[in-house]
C-alpha positions as CSV (number, residue, x, y, z in Angstrom):
1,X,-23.5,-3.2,-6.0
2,X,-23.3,-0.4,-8.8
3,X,-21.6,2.0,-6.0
4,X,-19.2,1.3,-3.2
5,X,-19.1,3.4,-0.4
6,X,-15.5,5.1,1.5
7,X,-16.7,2.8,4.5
8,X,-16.5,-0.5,2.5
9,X,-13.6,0.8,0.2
10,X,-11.7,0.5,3.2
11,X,-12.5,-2.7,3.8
12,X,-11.9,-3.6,0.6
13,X,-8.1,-2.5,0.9
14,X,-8.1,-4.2,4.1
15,X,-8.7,-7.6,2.4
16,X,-6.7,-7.1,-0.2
17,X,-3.9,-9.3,-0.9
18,X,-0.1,-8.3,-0.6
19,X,1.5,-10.8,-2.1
20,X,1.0,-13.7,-4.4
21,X,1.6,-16.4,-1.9
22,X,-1.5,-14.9,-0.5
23,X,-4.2,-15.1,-3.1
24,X,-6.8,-18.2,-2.8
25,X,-7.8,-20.1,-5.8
26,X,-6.7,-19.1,-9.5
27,X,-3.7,-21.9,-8.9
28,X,-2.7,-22.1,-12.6
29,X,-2.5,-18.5,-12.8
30,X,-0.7,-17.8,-9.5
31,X,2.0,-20.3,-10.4
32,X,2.2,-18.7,-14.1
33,X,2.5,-15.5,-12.8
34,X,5.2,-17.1,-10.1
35,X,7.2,-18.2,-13.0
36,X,6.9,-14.7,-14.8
37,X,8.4,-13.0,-11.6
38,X,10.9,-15.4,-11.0
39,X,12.1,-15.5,-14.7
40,X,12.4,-11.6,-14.6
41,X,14.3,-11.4,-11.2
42,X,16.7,-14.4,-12.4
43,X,17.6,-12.2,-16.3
44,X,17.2,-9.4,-14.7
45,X,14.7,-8.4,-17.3
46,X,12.2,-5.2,-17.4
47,X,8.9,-6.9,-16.0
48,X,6.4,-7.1,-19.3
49,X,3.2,-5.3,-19.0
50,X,0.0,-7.8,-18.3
51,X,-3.2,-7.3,-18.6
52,X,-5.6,-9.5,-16.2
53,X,-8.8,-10.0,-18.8
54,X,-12.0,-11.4,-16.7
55,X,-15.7,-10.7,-15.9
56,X,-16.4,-7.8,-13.0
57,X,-16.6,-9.1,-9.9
58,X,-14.5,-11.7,-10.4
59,X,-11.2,-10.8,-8.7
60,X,-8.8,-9.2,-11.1
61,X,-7.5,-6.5,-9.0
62,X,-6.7,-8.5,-6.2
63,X,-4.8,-10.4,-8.2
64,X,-3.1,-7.4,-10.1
65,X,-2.6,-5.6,-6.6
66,X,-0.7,-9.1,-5.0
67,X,1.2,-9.1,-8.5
68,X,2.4,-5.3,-8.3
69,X,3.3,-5.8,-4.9
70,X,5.4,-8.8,-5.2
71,X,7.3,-6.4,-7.9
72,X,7.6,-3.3,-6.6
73,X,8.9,-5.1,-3.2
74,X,12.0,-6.2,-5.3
75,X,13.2,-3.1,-6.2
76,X,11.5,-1.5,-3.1
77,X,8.8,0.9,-4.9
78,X,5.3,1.9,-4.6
79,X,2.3,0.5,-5.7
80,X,-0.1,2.7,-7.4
81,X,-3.7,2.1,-8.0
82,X,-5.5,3.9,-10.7
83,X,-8.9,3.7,-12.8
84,X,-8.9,3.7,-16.2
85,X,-11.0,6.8,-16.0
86,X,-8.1,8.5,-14.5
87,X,-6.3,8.1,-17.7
88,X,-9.1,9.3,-20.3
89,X,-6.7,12.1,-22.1
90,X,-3.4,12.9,-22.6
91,X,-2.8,15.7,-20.2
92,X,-4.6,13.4,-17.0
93,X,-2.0,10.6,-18.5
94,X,0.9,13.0,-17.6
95,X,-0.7,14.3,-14.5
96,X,-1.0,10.9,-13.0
97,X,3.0,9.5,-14.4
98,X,4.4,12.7,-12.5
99,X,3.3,10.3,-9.1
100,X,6.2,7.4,-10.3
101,X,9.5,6.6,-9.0
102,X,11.9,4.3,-10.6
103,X,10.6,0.8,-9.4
104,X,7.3,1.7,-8.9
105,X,4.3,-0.8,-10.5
106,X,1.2,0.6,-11.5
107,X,-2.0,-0.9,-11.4
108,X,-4.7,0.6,-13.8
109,X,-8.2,-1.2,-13.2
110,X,-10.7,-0.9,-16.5
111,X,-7.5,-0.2,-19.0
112,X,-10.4,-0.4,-21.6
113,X,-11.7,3.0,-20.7
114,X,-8.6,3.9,-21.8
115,X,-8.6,4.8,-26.1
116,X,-5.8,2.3,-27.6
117,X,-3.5,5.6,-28.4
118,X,-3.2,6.3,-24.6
119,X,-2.6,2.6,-23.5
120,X,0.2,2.7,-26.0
121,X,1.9,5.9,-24.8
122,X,0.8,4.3,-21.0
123,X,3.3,1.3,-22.0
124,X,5.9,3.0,-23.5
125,X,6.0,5.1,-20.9
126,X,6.5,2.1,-18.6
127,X,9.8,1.9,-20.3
128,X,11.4,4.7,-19.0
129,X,12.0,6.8,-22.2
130,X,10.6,10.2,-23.2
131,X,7.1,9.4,-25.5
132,X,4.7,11.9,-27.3
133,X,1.4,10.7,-26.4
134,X,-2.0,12.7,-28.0
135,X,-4.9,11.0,-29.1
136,X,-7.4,11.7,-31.8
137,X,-10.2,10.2,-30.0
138,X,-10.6,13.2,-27.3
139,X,-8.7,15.5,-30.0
140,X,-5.9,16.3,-27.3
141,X,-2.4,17.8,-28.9
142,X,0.6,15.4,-28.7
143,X,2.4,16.5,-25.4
144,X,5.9,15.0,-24.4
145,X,6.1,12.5,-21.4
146,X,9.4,11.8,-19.6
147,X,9.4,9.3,-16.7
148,X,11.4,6.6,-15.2
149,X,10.7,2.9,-15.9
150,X,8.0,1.4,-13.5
151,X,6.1,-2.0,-13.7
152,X,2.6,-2.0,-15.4
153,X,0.0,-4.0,-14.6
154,X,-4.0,-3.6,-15.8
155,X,-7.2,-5.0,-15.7
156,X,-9.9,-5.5,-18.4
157,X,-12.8,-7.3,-19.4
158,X,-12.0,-9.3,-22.7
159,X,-14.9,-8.1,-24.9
160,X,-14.2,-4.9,-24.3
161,X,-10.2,-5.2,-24.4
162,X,-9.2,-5.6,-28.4
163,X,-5.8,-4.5,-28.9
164,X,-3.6,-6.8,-31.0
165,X,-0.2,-4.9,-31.1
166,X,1.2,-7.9,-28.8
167,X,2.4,-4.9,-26.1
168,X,0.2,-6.1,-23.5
169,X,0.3,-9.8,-22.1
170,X,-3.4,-10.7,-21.7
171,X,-4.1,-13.8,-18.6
172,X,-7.2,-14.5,-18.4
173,X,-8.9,-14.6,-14.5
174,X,-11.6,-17.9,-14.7
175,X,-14.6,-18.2,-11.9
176,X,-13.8,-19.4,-8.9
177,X,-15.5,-22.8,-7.7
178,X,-17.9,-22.8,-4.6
179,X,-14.7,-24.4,-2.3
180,X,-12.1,-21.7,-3.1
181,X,-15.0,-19.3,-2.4
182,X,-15.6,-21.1,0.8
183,X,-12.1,-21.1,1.5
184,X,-12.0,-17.5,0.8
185,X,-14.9,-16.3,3.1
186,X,-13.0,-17.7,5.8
187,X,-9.7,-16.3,5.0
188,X,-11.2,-13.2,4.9
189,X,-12.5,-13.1,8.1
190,X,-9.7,-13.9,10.0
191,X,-8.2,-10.6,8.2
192,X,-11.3,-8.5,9.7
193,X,-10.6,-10.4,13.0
194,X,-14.0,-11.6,13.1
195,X,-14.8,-16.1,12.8
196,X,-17.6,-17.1,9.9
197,X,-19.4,-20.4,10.2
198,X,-19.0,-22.8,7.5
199,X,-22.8,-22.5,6.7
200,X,-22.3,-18.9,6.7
201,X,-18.9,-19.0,4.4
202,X,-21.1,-21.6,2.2
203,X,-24.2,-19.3,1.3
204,X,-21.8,-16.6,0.9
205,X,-20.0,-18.5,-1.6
206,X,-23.2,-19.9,-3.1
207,X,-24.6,-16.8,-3.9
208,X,-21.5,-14.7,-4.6
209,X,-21.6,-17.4,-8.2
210,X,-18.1,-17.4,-8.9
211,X,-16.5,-13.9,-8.2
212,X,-14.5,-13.0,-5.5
213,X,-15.3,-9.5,-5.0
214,X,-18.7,-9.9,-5.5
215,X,-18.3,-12.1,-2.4
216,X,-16.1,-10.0,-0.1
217,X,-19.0,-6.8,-1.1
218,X,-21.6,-8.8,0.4
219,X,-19.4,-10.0,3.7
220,X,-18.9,-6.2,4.5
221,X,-22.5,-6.0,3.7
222,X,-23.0,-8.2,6.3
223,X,-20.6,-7.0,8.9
224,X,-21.5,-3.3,8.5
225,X,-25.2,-3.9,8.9
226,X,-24.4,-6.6,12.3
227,X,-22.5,-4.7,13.9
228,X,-24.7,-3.6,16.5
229,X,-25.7,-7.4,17.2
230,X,-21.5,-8.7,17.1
231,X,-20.6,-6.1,19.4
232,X,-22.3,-7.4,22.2
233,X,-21.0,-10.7,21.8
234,X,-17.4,-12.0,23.6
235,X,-16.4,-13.0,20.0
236,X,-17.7,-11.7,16.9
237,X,-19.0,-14.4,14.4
238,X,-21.2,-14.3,11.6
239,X,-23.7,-16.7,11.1
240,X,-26.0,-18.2,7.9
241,X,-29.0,-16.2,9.5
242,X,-26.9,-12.8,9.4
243,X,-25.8,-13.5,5.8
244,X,-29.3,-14.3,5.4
245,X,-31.1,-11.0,5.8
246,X,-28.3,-9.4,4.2
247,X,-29.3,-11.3,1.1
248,X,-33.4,-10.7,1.5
């Protein structure tokens, strides 16, 4: 699962969630970040920027995606999706912020690609007010970046995300227990309009150990390489067998 197809990325967006009230599992977080949004809305407050620090696979983009959504929604903006990648020098930094309206959230998944002088100018940025970002690590030249304030939202895993200056607010995403991923299996395939046993949803849980994404990856598996065998069915239903020489 090193690559992901544009077939299966569109699945993936498919099953994304939109909204808080619609992620499974991660309860203590969900309400946490519930009472982030609500305190914000209520002092009408800039939203902080968080980072979401877990292991890959497990789920964190989901969960940043449902969060920048339930923002943006409230001051009716755009949600932006980026790599950290994206964002590996100063002029692709400036390139990208040109995309962001007032209201707006960002989402940038891997923020620890980025070198700690860009995620600094990234936040400040966020503000709204004009920043001079460079960075010695790629040896780019300061250049000036004016945009308006948006919401900022990232995603990193926590040995590889070190920064100390308190601008980011690090949640950490746990593993997900066989039941939510059970749970899960079946809530996504009511979103791909297709029905998954329960032994079916309980190997795919089994053997997705913990991570979310890793589970939804091998469901499209699964349904990309059926497909032939569903559509000549009246209703389209995966079963343990199917999931079974996915995973052989």
């Amino acid at each position: 699962m090193t690559s992901i197809s544009y077939v299966t990325e569109q699945y993936l967006q498919k099953l994304r969630p939109r909204s808080l009230d619609d992620l499974v599992g991660q309860q203590r977080l969900t309400q946490r970040l519930k009472r982030l949004v609500r305190q914000v809305r209520e002092q009408h407050q800039r939203f902080p920027p968080v980072v979401l620090l877990g292991d890959r696979y497990v789920g964190k983009v989901d969960i940043a995606s449902a969060l920048a959504h339930e923002i943006a929604g409230e001051q009716q903006g755009r949600v932006h999706l980026w790599q950290g990648h994206q964002l590996d020098s100063a002029p692709a930094l400036e390139m990208m912020l040109q995309q962001v309206d007032r209201g707006d959230a960002v989402v940038v998944d891997q923020l620890d690609v980025m070198g700690a002088e860009l995620r600094a100018g990234l936040v400040e940025a966020a503000k709204g007010a004009a920043v001079s970002v460079g960075s010695s690590e790629t040896g780019d030249s300061d250049i000036q970046i004016s945009t308006p304030a948006f919401s900022l939202v990232g995603t990193a895993r926590p040995h590889e995300f070190n920064d100390a200056d308190e601008r980011w607010n690090p949640l950490q995403v746990r593993d997900y227990n066989t039941e939510e991923l059970v749970t899960l299996a079946h809530c996504c395939a009511r979103r791909l309009d297709i029905k998954v046993t329960d032994s079916a949803a309980f190997r795919l849980a089994r053997h997705s150990r913990g991570y979310a994404c890793r589970l939804k990856l091998i469901l499209i598996e699964v349904l990309l390489g059926s497909v032939e065998m569903l559509s000549q069915k009246d209703e389209w239903r995966i079963e343990e067998r199917m999931v079974k020489e996915v995973l052989e």
